[in-house]
N, CA, C and O atoms as a MOPAC input file, in Angstrom:
PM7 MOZYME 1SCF
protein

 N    162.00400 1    60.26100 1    84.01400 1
 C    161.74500 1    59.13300 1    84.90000 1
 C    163.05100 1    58.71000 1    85.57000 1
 O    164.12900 1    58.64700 1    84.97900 1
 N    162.86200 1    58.43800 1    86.80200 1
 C    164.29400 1    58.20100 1    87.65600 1
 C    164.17100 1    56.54900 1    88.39200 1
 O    163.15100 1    56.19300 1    88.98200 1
 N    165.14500 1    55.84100 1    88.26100 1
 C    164.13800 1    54.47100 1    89.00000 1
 C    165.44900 1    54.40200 1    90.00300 1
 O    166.66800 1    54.25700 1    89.90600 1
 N    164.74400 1    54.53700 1    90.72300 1
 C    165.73200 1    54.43300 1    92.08200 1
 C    165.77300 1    53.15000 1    93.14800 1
 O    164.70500 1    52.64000 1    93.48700 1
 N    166.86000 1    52.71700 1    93.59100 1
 C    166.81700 1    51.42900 1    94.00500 1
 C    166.16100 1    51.17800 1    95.51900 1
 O    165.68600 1    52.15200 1    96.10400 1
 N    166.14200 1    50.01600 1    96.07200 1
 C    165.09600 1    50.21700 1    97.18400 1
 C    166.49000 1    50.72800 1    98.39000 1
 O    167.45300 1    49.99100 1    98.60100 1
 N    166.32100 1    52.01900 1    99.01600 1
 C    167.36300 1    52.83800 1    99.60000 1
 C    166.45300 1    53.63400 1   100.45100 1
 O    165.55300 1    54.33500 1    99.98800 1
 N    166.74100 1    53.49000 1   101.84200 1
 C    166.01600 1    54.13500 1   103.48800 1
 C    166.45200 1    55.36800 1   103.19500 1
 O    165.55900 1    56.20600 1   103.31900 1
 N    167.61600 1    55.84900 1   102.81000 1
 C    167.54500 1    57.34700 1   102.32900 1
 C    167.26300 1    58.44500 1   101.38500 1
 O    167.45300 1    59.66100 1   101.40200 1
 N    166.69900 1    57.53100 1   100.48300 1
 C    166.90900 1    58.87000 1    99.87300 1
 C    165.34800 1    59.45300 1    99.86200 1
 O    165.10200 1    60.54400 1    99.34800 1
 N    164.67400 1    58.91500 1   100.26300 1
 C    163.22500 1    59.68000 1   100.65900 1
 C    163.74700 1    60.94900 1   101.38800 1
 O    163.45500 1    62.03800 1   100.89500 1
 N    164.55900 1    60.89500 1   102.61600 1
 C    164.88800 1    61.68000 1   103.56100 1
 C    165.73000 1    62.75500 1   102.18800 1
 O    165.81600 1    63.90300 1   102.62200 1
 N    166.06200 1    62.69200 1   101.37700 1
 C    166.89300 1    63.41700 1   100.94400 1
 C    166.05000 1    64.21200 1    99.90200 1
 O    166.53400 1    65.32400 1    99.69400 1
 N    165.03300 1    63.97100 1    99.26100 1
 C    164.39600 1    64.52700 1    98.31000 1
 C    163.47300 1    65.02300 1    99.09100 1
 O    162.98200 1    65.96200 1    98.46400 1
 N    162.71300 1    64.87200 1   100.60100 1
 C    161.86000 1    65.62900 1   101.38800 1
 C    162.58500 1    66.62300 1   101.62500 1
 O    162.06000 1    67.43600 1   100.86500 1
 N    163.35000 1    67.12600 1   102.08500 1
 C    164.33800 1    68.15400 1   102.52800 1
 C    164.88300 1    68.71000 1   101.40900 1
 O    165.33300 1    69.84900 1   101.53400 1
 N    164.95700 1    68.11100 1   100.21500 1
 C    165.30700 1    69.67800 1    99.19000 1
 C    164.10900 1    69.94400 1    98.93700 1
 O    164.02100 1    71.16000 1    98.77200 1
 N    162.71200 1    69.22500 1    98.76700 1
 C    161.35200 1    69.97200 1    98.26800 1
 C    160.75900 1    71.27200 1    99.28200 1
 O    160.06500 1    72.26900 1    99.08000 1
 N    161.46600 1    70.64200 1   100.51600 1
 C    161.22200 1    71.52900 1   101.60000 1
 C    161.47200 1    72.49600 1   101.66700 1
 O    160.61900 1    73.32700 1   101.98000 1
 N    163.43500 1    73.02700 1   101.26700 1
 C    163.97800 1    74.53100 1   100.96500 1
 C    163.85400 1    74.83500 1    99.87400 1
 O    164.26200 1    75.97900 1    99.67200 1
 N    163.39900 1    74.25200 1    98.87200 1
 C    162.91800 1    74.83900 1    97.34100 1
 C    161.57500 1    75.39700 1    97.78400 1
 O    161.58100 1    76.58700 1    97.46800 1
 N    160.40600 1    75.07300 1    98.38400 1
 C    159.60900 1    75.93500 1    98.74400 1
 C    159.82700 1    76.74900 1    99.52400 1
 O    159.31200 1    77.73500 1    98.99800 1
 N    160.28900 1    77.10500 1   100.55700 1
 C    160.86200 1    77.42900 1   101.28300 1
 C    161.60500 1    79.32300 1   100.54300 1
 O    161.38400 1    80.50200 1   100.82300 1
 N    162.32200 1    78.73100 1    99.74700 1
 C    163.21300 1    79.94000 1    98.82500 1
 C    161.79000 1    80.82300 1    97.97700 1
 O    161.46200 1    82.01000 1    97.96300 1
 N    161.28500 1    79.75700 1    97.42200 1
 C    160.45900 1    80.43200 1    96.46900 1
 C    159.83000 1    81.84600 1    96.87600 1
 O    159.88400 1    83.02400 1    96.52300 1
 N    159.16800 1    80.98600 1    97.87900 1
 C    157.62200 1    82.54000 1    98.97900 1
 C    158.14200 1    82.49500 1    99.82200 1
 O    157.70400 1    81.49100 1   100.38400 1
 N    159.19300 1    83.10100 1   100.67600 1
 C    159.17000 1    83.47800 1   102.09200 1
 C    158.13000 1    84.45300 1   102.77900 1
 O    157.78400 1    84.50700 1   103.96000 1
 N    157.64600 1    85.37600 1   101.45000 1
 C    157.19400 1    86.62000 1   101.83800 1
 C    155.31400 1    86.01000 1   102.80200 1
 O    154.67400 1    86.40500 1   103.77700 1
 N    155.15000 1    84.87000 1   101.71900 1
 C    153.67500 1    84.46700 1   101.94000 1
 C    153.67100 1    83.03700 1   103.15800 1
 O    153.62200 1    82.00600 1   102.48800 1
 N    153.69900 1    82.77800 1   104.35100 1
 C    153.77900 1    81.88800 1   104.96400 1
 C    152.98100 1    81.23900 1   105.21500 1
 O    153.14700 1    80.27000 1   105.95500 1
 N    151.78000 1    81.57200 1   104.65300 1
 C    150.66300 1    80.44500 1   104.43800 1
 C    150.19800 1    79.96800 1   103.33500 1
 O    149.20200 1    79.27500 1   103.12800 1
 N    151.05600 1    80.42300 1   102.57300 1
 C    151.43600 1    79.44800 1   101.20200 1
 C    152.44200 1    77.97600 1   101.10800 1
 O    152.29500 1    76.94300 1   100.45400 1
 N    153.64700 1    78.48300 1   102.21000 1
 C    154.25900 1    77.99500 1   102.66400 1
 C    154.33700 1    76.55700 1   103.84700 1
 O    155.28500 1    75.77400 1   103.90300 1
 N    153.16700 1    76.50400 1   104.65600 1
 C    152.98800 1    75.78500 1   105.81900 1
 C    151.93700 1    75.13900 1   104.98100 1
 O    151.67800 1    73.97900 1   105.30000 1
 N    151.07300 1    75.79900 1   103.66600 1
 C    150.49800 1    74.32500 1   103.16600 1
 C    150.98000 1    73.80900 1   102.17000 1
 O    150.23300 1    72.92600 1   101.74800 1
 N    152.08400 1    73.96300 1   101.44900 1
 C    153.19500 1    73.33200 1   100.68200 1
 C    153.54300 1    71.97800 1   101.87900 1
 O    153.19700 1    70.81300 1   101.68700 1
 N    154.00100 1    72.28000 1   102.62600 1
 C    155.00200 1    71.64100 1   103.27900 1
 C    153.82700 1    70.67800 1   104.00800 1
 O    154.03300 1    69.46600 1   103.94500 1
 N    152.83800 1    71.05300 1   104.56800 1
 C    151.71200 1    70.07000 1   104.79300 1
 C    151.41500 1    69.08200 1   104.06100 1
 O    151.09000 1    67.95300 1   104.42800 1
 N    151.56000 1    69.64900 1   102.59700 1
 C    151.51900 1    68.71300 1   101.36000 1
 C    152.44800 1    67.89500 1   101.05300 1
 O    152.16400 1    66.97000 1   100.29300 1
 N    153.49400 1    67.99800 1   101.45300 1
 C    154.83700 1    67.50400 1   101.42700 1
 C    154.69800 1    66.14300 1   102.15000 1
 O    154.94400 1    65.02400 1   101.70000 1
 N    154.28700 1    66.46500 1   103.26800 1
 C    154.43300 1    65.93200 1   104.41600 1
 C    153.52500 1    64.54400 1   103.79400 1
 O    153.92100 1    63.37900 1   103.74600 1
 N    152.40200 1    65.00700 1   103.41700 1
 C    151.48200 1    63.55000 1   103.21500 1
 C    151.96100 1    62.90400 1   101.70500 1
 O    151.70500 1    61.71300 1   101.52500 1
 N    152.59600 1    63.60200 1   100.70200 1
 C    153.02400 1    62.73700 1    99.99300 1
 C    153.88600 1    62.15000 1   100.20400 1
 O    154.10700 1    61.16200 1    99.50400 1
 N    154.73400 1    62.49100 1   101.23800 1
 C    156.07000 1    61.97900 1   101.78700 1
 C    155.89300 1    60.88700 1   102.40000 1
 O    156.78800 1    60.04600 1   102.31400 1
 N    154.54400 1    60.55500 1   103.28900 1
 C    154.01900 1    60.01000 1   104.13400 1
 C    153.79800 1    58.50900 1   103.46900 1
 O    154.16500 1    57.41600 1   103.90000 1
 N    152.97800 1    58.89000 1   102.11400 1
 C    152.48200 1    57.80100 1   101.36000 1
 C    153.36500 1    57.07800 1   100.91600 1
 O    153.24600 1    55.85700 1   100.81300 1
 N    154.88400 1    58.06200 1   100.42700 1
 C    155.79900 1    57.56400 1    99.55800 1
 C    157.11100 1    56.11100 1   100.62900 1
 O    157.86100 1    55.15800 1   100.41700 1
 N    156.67700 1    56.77200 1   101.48600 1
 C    157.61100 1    55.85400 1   102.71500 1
 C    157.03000 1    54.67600 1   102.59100 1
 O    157.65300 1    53.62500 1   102.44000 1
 N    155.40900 1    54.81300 1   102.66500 1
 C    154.53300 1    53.47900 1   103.08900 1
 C    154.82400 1    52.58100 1   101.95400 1
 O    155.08400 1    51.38500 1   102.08500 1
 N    154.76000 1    53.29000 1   100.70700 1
 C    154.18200 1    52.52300 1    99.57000 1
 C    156.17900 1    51.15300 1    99.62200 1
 O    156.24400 1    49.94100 1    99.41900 1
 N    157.19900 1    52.02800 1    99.92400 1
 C    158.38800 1    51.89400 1    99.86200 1
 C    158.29500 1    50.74400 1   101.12800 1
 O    158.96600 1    49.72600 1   100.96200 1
 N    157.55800 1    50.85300 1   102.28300 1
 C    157.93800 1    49.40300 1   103.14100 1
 C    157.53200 1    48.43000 1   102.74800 1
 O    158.04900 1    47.31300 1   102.72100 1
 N    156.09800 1    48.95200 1   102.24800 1
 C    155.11700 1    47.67600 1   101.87200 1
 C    155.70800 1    46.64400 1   100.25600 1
 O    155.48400 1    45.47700 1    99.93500 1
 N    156.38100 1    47.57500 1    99.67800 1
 C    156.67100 1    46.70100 1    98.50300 1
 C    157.86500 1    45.93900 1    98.29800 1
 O    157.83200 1    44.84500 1    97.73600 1
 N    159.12900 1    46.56800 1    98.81200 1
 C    160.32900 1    46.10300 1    99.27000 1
 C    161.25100 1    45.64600 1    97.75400 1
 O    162.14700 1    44.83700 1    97.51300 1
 N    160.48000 1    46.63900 1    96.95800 1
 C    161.28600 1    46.80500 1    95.07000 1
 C    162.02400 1    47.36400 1    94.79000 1
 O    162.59800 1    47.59900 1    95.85300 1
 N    162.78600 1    48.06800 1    93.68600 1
 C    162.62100 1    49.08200 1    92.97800 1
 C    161.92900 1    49.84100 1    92.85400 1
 O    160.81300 1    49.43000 1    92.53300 1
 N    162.07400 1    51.34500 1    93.00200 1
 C    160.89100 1    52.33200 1    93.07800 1
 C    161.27500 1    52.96600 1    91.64700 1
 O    162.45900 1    53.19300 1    91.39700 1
 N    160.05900 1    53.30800 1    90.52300 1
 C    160.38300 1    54.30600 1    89.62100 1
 C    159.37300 1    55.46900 1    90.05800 1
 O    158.14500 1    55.47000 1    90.14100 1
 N    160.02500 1    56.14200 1    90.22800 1
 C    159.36900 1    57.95700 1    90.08500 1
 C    159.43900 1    58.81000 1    89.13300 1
 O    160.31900 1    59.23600 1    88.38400 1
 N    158.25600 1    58.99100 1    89.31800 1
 C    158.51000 1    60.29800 1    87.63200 1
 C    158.37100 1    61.63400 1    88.70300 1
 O    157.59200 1    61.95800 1    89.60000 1
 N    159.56100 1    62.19200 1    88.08300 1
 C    159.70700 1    63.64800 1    89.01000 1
 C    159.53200 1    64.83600 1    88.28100 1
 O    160.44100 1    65.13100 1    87.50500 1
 N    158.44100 1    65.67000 1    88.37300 1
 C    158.31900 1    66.82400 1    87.30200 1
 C    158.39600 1    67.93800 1    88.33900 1
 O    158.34100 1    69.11500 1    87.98500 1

């Protein structure tokens, strides 16, 4: 568990390594790839919102 403080960056910073960690994994399969990152995209999406709307401390459990 990581509790991270309320910070505009570091969303931007943990989207972009989940991004080249998939990225590395399958190059070979690219439509494994474009729906990783699709997926990315909407948890990323939620994780911003949930972060304006509450204006806390965020804890994340990162597995």
């Amino acid at each position: 568990m990581h509790c991270l403080g309320n910070s505009k960056y570091w969303p931007f910073t943990m989207y972009k390594s989940m991004v080249s960690h998939v990225s590395m994994v399958s190059r070979k399969n690219a439509t494994v790839i474009n729906i990783a990152q699709s997926r990315v995209s909407i948890d990323f999406s939620c994780t911003v919102s949930e972060i304006q709307s509450t204006g806390y401390s965020q804890c994340i459990s990162l597995w």
